[in-house]
Backbone as CSV, one residue per row, in Angstrom:
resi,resn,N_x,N_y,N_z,CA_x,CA_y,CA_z,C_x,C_y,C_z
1,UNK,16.167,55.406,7.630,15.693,54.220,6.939,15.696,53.044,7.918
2,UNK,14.529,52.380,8.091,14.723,51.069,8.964,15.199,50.010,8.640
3,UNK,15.995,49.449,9.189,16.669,48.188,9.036,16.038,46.490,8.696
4,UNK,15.770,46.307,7.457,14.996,44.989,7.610,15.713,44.060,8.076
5,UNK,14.845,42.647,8.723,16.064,41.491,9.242,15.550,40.458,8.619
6,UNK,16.050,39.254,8.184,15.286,38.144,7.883,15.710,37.300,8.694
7,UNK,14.783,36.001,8.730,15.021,35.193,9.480,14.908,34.086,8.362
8,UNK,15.859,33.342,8.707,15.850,31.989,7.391,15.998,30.520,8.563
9,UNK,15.078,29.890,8.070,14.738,28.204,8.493,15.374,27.799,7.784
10,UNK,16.254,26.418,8.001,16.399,25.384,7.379,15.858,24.033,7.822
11,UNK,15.340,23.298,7.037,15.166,21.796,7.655,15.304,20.672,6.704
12,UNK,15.685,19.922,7.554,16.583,18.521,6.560,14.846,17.361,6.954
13,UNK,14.302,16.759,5.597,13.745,15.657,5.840,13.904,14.622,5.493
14,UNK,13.460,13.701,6.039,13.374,11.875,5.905,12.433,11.513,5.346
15,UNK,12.009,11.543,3.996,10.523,11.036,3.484,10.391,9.307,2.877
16,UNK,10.015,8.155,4.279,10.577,7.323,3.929,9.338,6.435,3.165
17,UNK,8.138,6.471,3.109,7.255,6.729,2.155,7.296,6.662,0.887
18,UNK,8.328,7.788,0.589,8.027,7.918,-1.099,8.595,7.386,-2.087
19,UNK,8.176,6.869,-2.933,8.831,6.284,-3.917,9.366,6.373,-5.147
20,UNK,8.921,7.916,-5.658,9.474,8.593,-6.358,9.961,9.656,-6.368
21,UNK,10.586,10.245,-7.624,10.550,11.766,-7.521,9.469,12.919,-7.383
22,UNK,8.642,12.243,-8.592,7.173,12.552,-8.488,6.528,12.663,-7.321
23,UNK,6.705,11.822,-6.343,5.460,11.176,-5.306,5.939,12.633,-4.436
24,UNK,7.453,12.497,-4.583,8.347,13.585,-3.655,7.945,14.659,-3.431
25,UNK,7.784,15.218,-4.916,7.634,16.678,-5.566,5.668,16.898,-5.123
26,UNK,5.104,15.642,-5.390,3.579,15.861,-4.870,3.112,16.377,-3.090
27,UNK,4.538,15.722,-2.590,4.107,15.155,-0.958,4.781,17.248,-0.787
28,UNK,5.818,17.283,-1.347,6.514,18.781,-0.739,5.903,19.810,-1.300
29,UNK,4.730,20.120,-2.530,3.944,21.210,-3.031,2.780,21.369,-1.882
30,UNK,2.375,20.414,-1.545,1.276,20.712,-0.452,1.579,20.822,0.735
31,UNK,2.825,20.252,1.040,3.291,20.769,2.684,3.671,22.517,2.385
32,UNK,4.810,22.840,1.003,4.938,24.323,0.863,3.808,25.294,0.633
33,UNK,2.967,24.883,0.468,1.472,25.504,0.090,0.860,25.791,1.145
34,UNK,1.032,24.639,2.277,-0.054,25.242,3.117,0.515,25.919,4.174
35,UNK,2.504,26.241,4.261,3.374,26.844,4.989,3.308,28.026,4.702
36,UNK,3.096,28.217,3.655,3.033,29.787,2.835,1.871,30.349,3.433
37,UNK,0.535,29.727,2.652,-0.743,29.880,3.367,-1.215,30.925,4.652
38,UNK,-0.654,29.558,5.473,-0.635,29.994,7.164,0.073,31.095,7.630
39,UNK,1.409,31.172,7.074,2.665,31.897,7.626,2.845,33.035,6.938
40,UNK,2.953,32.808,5.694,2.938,34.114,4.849,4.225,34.263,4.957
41,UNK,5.171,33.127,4.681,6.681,33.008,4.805,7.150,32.539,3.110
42,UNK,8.137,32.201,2.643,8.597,31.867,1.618,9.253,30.749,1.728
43,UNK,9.175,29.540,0.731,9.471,27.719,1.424,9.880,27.447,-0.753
44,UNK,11.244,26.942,0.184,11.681,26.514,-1.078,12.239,25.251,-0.753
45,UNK,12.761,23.965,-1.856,13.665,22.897,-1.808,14.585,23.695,-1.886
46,UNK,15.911,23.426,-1.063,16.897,23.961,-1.552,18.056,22.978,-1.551
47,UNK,17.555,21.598,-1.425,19.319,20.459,-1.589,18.082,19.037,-1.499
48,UNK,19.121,17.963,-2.023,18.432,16.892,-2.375,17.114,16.718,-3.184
49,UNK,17.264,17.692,-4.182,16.143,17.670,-5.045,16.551,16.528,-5.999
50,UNK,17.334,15.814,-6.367,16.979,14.329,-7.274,17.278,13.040,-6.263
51,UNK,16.912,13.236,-5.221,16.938,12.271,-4.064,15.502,11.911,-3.450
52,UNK,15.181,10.224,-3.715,13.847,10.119,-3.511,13.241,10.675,-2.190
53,UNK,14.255,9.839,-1.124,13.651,10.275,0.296,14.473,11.232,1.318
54,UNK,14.617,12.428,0.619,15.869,13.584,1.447,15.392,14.654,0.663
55,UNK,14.627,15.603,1.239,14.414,16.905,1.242,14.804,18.133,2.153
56,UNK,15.555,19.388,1.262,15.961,20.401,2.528,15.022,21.515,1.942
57,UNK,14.057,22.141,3.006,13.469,23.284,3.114,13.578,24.595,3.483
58,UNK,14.183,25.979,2.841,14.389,26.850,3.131,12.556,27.718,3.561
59,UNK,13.003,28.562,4.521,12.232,28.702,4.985,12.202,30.266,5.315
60,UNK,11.402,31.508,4.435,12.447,32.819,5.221,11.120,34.201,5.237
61,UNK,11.627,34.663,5.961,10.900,36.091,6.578,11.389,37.124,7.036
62,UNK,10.718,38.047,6.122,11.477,39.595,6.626,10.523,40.352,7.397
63,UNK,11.367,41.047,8.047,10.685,41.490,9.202,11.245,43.017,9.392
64,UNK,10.833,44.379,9.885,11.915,44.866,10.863,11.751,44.719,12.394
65,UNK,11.322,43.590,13.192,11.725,43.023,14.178,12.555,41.636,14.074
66,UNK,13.389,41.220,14.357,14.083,40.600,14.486,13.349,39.022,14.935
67,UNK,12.930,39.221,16.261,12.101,38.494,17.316,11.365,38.130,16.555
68,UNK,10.131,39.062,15.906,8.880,38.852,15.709,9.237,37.582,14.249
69,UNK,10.542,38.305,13.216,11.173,37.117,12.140,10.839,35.884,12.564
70,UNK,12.144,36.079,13.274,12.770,34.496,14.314,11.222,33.498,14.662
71,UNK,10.506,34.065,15.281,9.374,33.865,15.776,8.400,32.760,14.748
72,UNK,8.193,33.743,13.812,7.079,33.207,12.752,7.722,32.242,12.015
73,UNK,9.206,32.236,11.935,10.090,30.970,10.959,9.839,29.801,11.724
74,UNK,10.300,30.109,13.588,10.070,28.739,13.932,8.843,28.158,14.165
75,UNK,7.931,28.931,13.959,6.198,28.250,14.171,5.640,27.947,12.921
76,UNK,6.734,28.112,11.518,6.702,27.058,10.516,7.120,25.860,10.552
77,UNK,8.363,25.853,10.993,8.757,25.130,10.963,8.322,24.082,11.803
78,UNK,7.620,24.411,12.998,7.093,23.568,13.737,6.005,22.790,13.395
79,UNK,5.455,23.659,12.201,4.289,23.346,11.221,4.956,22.169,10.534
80,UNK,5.575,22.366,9.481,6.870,21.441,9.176,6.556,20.203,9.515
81,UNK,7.166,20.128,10.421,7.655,19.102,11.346,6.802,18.099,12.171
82,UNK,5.147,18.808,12.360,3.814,18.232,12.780,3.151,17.862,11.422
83,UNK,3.373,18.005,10.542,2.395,17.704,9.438,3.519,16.820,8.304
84,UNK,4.899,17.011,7.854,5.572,16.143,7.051,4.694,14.880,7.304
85,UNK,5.039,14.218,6.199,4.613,12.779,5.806,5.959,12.050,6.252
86,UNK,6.940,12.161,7.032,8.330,11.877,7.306,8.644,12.144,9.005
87,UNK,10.015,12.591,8.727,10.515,12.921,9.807,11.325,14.213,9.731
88,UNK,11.909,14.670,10.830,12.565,15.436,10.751,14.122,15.250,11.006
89,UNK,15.430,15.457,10.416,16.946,14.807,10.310,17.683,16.099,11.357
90,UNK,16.726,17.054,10.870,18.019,18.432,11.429,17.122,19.521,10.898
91,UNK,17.844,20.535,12.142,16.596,22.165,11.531,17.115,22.925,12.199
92,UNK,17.388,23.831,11.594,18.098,25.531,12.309,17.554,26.679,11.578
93,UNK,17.654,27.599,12.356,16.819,28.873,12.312,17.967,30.132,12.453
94,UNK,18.122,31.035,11.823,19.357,32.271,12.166,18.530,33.450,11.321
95,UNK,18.312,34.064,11.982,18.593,35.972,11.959,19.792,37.015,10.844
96,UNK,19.240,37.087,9.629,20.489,37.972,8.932,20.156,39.303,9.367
C-alpha cells in the first residue's frame, strides 16, 4: 500500500482594507476560489474568523510524493500572497 503525505500551508493575513465581516468573508471567497481553481489544493479560514482585519488560511495537499505536496502548497501560497488584498503577517508550510 503506498504511503500518502500531505502537505499543509498556513498563512496569517493583514486585511487592512476591510471593513467588515462581510467585506472580509467577500475579499477571502474569491482569493479561496481561485487557489482551489489553479492548484487543486483545499483553502480553508481556520482562526480569526470574527476579526475584521486578521485572517488564517489553511492550505493542504495530498500527494504520494512528498516534494511534489510541499511543492504545489508553496506555489499557493505564493499565489496567496501576490494576489491578497493585504499583506502577509506569517506563513509556514510542513509535510505530515
Amino acid at each position: 500500500m503506498a504511503t500518502a503525505r500531505v502537505a499543509l500551508g498556513m498563512v496569517e493575513l493583514h486585511l487592512p482594507d476591510v471593513g467588515s465581516l462581510k467585506e472580509k468573508r467577500h475579499v477571502l471567497k474569491g482569493l479561496k476560489e481561485r487557489v482551489r481553481a489553479r492548484y487543486e489544493v483545499s483553502v480553508a479560514e481556520v482562526d480569526h474568523q470574527d476579526v475584521w482585519q486578521r485572517a488564517t488560511l489553511a492550505v493542504a495537499y495530498v500527494s504520494a510524493d512528498a516534494r511534489h505536496a510541499s511543492e504545489v502548497v508553496s506555489k499557493a501560497m505564493d499565489f496567496i500572497e501576490d494576489h491578497v488584498e493585504g499583506r502577509v503577517i506569517e506563513s509556514s508550510v510542513e509535510v505530515l
